[in-house]
C-alpha positions as CSV (number, residue, x, y, z in Angstrom):
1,X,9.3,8.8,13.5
2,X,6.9,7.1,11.4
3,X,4.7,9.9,11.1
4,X,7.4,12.0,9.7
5,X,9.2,10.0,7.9
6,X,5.9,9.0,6.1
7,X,4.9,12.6,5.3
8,X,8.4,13.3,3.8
9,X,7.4,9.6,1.5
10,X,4.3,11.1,0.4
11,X,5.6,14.5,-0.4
12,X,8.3,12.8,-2.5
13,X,5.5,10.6,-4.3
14,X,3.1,13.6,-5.3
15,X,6.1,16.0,-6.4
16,X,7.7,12.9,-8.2
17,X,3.8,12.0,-9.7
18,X,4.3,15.4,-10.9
19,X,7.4,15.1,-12.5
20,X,6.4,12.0,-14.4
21,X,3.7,13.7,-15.4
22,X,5.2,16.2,-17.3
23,X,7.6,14.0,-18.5
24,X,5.1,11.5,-20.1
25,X,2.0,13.0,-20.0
26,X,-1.4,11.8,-18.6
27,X,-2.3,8.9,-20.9
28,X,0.7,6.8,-20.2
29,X,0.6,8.3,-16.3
30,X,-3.1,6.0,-16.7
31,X,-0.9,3.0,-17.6
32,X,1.2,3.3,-15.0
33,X,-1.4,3.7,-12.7
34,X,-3.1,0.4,-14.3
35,X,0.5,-1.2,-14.2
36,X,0.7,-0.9,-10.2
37,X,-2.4,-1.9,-9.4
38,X,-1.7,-5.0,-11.1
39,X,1.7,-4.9,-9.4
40,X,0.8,-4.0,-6.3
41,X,-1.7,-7.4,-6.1
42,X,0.9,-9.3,-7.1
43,X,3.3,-7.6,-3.7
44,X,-0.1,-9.0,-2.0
45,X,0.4,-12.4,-2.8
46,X,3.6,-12.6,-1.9
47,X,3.2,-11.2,1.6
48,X,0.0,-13.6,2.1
49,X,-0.3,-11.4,5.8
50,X,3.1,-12.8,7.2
51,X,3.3,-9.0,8.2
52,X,0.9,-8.8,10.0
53,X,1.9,-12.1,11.5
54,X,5.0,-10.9,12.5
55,X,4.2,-7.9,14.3
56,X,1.2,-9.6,16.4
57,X,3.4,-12.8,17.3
58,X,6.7,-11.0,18.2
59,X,4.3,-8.3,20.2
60,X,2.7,-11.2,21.9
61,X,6.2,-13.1,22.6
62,X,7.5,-10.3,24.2
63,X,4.6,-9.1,26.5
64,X,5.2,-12.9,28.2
65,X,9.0,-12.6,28.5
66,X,9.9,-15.2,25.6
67,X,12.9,-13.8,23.8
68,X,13.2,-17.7,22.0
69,X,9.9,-17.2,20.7
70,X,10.4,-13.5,19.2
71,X,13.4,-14.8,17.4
72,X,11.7,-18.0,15.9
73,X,8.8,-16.2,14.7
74,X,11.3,-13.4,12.8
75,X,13.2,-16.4,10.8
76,X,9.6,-18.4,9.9
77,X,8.1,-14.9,9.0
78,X,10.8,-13.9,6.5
79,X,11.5,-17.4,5.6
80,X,7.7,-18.1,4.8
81,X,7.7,-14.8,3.2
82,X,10.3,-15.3,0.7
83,X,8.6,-18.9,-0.4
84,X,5.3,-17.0,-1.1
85,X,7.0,-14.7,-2.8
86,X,8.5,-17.0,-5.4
87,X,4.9,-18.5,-5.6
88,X,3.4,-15.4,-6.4
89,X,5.9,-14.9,-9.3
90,X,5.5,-17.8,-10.9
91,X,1.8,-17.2,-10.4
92,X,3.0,-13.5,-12.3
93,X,4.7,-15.5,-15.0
94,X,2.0,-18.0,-15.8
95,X,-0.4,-15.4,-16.7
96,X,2.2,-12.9,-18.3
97,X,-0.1,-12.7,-21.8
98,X,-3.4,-12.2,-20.0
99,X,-1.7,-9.4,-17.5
100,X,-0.2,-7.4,-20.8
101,X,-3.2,-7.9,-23.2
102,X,-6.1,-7.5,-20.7
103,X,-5.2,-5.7,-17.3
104,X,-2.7,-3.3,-19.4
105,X,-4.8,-2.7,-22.7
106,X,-1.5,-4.0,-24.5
107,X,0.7,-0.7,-23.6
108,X,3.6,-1.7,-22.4
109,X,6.0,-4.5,-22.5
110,X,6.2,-8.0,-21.2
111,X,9.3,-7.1,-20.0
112,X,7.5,-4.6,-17.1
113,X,6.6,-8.4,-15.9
114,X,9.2,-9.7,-15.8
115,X,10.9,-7.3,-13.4
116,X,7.8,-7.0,-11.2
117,X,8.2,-10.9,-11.0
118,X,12.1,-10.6,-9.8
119,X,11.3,-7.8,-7.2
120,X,8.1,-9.4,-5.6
121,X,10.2,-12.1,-3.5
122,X,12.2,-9.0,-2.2
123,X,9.4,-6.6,-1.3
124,X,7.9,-9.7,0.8
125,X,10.7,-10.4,2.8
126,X,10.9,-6.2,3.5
127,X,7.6,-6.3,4.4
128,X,7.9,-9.2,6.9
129,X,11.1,-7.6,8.3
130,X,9.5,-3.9,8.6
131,X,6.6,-5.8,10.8
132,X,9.0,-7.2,13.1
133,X,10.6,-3.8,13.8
134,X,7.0,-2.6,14.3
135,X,6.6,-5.1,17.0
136,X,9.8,-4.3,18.9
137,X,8.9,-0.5,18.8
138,X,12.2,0.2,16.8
139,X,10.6,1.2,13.5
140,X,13.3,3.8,13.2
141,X,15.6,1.2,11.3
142,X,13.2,0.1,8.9
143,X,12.4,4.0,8.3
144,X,16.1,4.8,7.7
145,X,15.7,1.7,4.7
146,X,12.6,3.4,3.3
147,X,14.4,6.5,3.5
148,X,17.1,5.9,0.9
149,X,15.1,3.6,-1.1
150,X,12.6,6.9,-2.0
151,X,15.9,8.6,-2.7
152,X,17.1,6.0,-5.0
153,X,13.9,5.5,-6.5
154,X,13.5,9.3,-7.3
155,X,17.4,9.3,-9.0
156,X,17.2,6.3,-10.9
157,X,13.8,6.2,-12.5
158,X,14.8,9.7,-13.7
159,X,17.8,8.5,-15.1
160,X,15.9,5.3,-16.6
161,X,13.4,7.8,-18.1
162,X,16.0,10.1,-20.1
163,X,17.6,7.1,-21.1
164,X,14.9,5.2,-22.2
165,X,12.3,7.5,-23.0
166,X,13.7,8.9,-26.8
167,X,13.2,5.1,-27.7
168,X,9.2,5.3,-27.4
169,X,6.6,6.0,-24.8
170,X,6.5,1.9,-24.2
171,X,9.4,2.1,-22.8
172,X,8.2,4.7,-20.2
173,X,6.5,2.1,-18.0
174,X,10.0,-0.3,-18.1
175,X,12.0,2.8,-17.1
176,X,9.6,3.7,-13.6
177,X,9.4,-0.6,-13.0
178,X,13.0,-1.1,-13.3
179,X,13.9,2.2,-10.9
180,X,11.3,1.0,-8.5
181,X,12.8,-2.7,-8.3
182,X,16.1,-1.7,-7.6
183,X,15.2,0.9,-5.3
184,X,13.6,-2.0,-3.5
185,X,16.1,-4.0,-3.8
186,X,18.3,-1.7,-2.0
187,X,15.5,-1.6,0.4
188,X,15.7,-5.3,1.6
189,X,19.4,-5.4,1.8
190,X,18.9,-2.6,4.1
191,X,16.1,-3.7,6.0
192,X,17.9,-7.2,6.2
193,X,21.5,-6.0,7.7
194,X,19.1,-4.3,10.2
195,X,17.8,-7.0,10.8
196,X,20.8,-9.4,11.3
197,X,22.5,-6.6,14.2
198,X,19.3,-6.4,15.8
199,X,18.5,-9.6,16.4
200,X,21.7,-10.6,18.3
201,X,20.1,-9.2,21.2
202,X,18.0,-11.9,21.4
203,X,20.3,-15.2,21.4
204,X,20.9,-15.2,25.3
205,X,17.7,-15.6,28.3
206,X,15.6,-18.0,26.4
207,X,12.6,-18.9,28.6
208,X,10.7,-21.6,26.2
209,X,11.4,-24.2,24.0
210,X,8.6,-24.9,21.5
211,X,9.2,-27.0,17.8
212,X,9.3,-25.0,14.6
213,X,5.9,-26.5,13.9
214,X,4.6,-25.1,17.0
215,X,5.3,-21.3,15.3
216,X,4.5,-22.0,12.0
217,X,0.7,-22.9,12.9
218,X,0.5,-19.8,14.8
219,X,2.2,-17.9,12.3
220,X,-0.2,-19.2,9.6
221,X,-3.3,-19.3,12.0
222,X,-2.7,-14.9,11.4
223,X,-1.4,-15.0,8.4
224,X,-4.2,-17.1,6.1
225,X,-7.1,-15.6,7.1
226,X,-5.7,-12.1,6.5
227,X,-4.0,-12.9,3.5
228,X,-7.4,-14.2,2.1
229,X,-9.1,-11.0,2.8
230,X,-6.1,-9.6,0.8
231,X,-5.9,-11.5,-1.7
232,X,-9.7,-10.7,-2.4
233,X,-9.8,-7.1,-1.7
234,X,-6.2,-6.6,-3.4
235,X,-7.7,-8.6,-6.5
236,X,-11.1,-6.6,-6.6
237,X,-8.9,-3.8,-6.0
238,X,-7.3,-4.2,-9.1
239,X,-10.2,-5.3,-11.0
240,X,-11.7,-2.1,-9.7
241,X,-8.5,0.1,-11.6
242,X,-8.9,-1.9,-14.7
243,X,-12.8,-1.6,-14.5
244,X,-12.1,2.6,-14.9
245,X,-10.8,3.2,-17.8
246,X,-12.8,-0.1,-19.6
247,X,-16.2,1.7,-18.2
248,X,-15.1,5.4,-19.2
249,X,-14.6,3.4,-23.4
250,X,-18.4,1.9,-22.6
251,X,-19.5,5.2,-22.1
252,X,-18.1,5.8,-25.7
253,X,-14.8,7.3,-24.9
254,X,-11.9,6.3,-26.8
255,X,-9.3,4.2,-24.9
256,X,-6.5,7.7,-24.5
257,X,-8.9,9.5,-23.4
258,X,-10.1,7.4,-20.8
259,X,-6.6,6.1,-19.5
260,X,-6.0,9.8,-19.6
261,X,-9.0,10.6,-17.1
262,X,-8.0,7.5,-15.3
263,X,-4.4,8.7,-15.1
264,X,-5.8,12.4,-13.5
265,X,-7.7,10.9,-11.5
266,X,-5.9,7.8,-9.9
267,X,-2.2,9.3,-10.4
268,X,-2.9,13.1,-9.6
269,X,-6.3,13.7,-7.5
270,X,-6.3,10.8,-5.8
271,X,-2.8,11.1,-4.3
272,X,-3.5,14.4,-2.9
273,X,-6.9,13.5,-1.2
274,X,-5.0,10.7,0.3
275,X,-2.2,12.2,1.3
276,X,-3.0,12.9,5.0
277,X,-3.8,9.3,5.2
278,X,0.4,8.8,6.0
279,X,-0.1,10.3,8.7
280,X,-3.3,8.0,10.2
281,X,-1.9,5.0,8.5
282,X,1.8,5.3,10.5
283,X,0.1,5.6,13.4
284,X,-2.3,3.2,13.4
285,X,0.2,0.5,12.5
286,X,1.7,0.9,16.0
287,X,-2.0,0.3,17.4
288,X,-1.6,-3.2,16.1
289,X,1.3,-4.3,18.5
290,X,-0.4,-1.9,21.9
291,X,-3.6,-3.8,21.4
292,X,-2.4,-7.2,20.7
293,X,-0.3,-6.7,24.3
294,X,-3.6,-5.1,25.8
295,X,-5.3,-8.7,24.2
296,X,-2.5,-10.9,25.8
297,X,-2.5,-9.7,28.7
298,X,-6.5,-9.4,29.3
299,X,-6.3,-5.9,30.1
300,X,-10.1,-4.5,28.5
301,X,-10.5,-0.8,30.7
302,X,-7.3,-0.2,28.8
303,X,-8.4,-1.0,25.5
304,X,-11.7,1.0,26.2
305,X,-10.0,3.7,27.2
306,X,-7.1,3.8,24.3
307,X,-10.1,3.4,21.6
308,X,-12.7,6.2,22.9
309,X,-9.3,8.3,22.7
310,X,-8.2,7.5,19.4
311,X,-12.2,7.4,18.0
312,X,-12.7,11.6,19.6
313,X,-8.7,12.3,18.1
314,X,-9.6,11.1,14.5
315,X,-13.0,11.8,14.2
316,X,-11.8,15.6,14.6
317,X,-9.1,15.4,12.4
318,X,-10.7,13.9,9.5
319,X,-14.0,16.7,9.4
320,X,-10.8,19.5,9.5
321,X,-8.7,17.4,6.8
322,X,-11.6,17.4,4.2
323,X,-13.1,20.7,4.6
324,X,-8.9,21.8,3.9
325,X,-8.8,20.0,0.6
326,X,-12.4,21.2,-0.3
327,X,-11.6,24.5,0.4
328,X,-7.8,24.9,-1.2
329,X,-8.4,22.5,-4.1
330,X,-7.6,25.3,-6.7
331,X,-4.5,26.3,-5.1
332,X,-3.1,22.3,-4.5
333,X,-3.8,21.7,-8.3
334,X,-1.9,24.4,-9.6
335,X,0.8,24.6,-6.9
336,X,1.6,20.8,-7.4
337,X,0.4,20.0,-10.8
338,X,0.1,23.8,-12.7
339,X,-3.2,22.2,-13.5
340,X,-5.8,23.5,-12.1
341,X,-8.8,21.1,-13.9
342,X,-7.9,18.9,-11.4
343,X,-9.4,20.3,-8.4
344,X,-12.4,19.5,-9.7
345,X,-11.8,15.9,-8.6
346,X,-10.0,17.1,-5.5
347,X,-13.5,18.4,-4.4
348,X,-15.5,16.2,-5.3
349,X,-13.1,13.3,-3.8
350,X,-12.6,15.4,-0.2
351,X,-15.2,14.1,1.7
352,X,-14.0,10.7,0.6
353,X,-10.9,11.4,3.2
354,X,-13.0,11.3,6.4
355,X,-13.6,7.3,5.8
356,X,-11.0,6.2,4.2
357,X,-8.6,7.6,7.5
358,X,-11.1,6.1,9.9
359,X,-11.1,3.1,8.3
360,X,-7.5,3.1,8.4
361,X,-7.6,3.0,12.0
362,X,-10.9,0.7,13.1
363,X,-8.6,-2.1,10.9
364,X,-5.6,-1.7,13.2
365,X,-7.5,-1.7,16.1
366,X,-9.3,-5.0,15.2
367,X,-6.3,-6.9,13.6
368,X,-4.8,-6.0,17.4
369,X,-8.0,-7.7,19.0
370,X,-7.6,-10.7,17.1
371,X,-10.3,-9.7,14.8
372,X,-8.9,-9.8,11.3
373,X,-11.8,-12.4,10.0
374,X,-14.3,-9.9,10.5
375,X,-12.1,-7.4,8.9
376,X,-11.8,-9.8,5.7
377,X,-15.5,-9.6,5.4
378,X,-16.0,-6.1,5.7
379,X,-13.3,-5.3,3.6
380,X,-14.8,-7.9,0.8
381,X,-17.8,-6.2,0.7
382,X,-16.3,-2.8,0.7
383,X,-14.3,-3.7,-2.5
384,X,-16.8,-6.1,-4.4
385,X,-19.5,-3.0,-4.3
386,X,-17.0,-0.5,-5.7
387,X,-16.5,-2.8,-8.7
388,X,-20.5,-3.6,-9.1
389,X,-21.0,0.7,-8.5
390,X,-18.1,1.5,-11.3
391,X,-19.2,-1.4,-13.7
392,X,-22.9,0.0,-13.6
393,X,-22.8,3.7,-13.1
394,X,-19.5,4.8,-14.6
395,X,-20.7,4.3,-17.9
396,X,-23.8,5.8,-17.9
397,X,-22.6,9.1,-16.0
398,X,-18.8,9.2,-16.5
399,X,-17.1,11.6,-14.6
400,X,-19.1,15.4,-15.1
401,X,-17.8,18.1,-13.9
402,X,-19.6,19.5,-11.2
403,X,-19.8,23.3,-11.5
404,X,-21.3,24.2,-8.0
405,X,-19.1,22.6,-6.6
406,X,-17.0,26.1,-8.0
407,X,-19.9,28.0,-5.8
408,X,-18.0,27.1,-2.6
């Protein structure tokens, strides 16, 4: 379900990349790229890992039997969720001049805050909700939500965009930011009513009785470490998208051009070399819930066994999954895009593919085994060289074209 559901996601994202492409061409498709990065840290701070939480503490509760526990830990997650969520807009509003004149190079409106700051609250309290259905191995109702919210998204923005666009490209970026929030908003309500008929099941059998208290340390105990390692890699993250186009001018290229590289890259290549990654990344959610019930219940031949499996499955599918977008970069460019300058990045990006999916997966596997600290680190690291890499190579190289790669 999640598998498919994803790809069908994705495929509406690239086509729908595609669209907005056309429509407002590739320098502003750069600010909008620049514009969700920024966003997308913000969506971080307001989970603060309460997802992940949820999913590992509801999986737990339910391999011992407690049904009290499982529906505790649902209200403190979205309830804890929604409070970091306002906390992470006001954080959003506090810095509204710096976001607009720094991280956006000025190009949109403060406005585009704003609404990211209204919708922020909601997307956490999804997000906590979708990793409780996770747990309970019924991600079919949170898919159903995502389902109509990519629908809505798609109809909306496009209306917002023929509205809005004849007034001036600045407008663009308020047109995609205000379909995206109430698609999301559509989302929670969604997710939430789900929510509300599902958990009925559990208000008979309790087994324990533990304070509130008693599941908010656990619940935090998860939660801060990973939202640390989130908040750091999400905020080097974004640094790293801003760092782009700010290293492509250092390299003396004016700043359309370079949002306009950023925006084929980040907005049109990028997407594409990723997009198999729906598939690893849908399944290797579930792997968080399976191995946090192998962890609870002590049982180690079966997580040997479940992670030489999974390690000989991916491994194989990634070397096929690059050496398909190395080989049919031409055809993905123009089929897609009727641009066919950008399989150039989609070849030299391909082998990127093979790590990124089998990270994907070690992550899962060692937020399951209780390991999330050593994944902060890791991740940190990961993140904080890309920025040093990008702020000291980008603009003495750029981004050349590599001709033999056309020998293949």
């Amino acid at each position: 379900m999640l598998v498919i559901s994803s790809i069908i996601f994705r495929v509406l994202g690239i086509f729908f990349n595609s669209f907005i492409t056309q429509k407002i061409g590739k320098e502003l498709l750069g600010t909008f790229n620049l514009v969700m990065s920024v966003y997308l840290f913000g969506i971080t701070l307001g989970n603060f890992g309460i997802n992940l939480a949820v999913t590992r503490l509801v999986s737990e509760e339910l391999a011992i039997g407690n049904q009290e526990g499982v529906k505790k830990i649902a209200k403190r997650c979205i309830f804890w969720s929604f409070i970091c969520g306002i906390l992470a807009s006001t954080v959003f509003l506090l810095f509204s001049d710096f976001i607009l004149k720094i991280c956006l190079h000025g190009k949109t409106t403060k406005n585009v805050i704003y609404i990211m700051c209204i919708a922020i609250p909601f997307i956490s309290m999804s997000s906590a909700i979708s990793g409780y259905f996770v747990a309970i191995r019924r991600v079919y109702k949170s898919t159903i939500a995502q389902f109509f919210e990519q629908i809505i998204k798609v109809v909306i923005t496009a209306f917002f965009l023929e509205l809005f666009l004849p007034n001036g490209l600045e407008y663009a970026c308020f047109s995609l930011i205000l379909g995206d929030f109430i698609s999301e908003l559509f989302s929670f309500i969604c997710n939430y009513w789900l929510y509300l008929v599902d958990s009925k099941r559990y208000q008979t059998a309790y087994t324990t009785h533990y304070p509130l208290q008693f599941y908010n340390k656990k619940i935090f105990k998860i939660a801060t470490p990973v939202a640390i390692t989130s908040f750091i890699r999400s905020g080097l993250s974004t640094l790293k998208q801003i760092a782009i186009p700010l290293s492509f001018e250092k390299g003396n290229m004016d700043c359309s051009k370079a949002l306009s590289i950023y925006g084929e890259i980040n907005g049109m290549a990028m997407p594409i070399v990723l997009f198999p990654n729906v598939i690893f990344s849908s399944i290797s959610s579930l792997f968080v819930p399976e191995f946090a019930a192998y962890n609870a219940q002590n049982r180690q031949k079966s997580i040997k066994s479940a992670t030489t499996t999974i390690f000989l499955i991916a491994t194989s599918i990634c070397f096929f999954v690059s050496i398909f977008l190395f080989t049919n970069a031409e055809n993905l460019a123009q089929w897609i895009y009727h641009d066919i300058s950008i399989a150039t990045y989609i070849k030299m990006l391909a082998p990127l593919s093979i790590f990124v999916l089998l990270d994907c997966v070690v992550d899962n596997i060692l937020k399951g085994l209780d390991a999330q600290n050593s994944v902060m680190f890791i991740n940190i690291l990961d993140t904080f060289s890309d920025v040093i890499l990008i702020y000291t190579l980008v603009p003495n190289f750029g981004i050349p074209r590599i001709h033999i790669l056309d020998l293949f």
